[in-house]
C-alpha positions as CSV (number, residue, x, y, z in Angstrom):
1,X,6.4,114.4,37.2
2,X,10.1,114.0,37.9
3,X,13.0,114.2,35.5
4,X,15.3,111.6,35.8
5,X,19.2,111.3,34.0
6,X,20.7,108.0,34.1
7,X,24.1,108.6,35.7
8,X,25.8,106.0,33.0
9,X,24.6,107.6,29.5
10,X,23.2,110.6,30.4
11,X,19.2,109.3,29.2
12,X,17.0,111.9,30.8
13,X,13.1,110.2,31.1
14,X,9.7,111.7,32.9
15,X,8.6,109.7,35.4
16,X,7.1,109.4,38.6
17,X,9.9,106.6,39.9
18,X,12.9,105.4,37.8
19,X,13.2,102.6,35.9
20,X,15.3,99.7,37.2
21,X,16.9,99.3,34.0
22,X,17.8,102.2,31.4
23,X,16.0,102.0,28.1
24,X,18.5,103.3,26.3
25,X,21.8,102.0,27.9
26,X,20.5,99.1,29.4
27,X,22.2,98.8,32.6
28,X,21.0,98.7,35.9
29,X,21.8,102.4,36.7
30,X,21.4,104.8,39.3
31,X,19.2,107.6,38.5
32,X,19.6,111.1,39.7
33,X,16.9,113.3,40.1
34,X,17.5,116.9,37.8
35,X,14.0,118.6,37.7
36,X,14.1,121.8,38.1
37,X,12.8,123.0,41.8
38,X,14.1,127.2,41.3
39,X,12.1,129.6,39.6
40,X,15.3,130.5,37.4
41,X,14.0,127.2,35.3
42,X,10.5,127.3,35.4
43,X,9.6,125.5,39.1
44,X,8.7,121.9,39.2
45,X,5.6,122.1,37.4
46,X,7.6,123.2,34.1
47,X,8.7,119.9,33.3
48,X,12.2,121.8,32.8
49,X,15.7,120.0,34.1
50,X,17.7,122.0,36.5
51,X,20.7,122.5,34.0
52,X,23.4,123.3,37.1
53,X,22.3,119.5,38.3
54,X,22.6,118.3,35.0
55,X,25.5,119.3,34.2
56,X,27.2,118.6,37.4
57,X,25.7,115.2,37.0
58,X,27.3,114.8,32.9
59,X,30.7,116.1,34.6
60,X,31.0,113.5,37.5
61,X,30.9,110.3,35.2
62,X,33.7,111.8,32.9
């Protein structure tokens, strides 16, 4: 399954598609996709986030 982090609050679900609205902010938000897909992580079976896109991600909306 996919991780997905709400690019407004930073609420990071599993999910095969996002949600329209985020349950924890919710807004209608765009959601950005942050599993992991390197082996440095775990791969995408791992259920692990990719913390470079997360972070990128958490920097942007400041």
């Amino acid at each position: 399954m996919t991780m997905w982090k709400c690019n407004k609050c930073g609420y990071t679900l599993q999910a095969l598609t996002p949600p329209e609205t985020c349950p924890s902010c919710k807004e209608k938000c765009e959601f950005l996709d942050v599993t992991c897909y390197i082996p440095e992580c775990g791969g995408p079976d791992s259920g692990n986030v990719n913390p470079q896109i997360f972070q990128e991600s958490y920097k942007s909306q400041k």
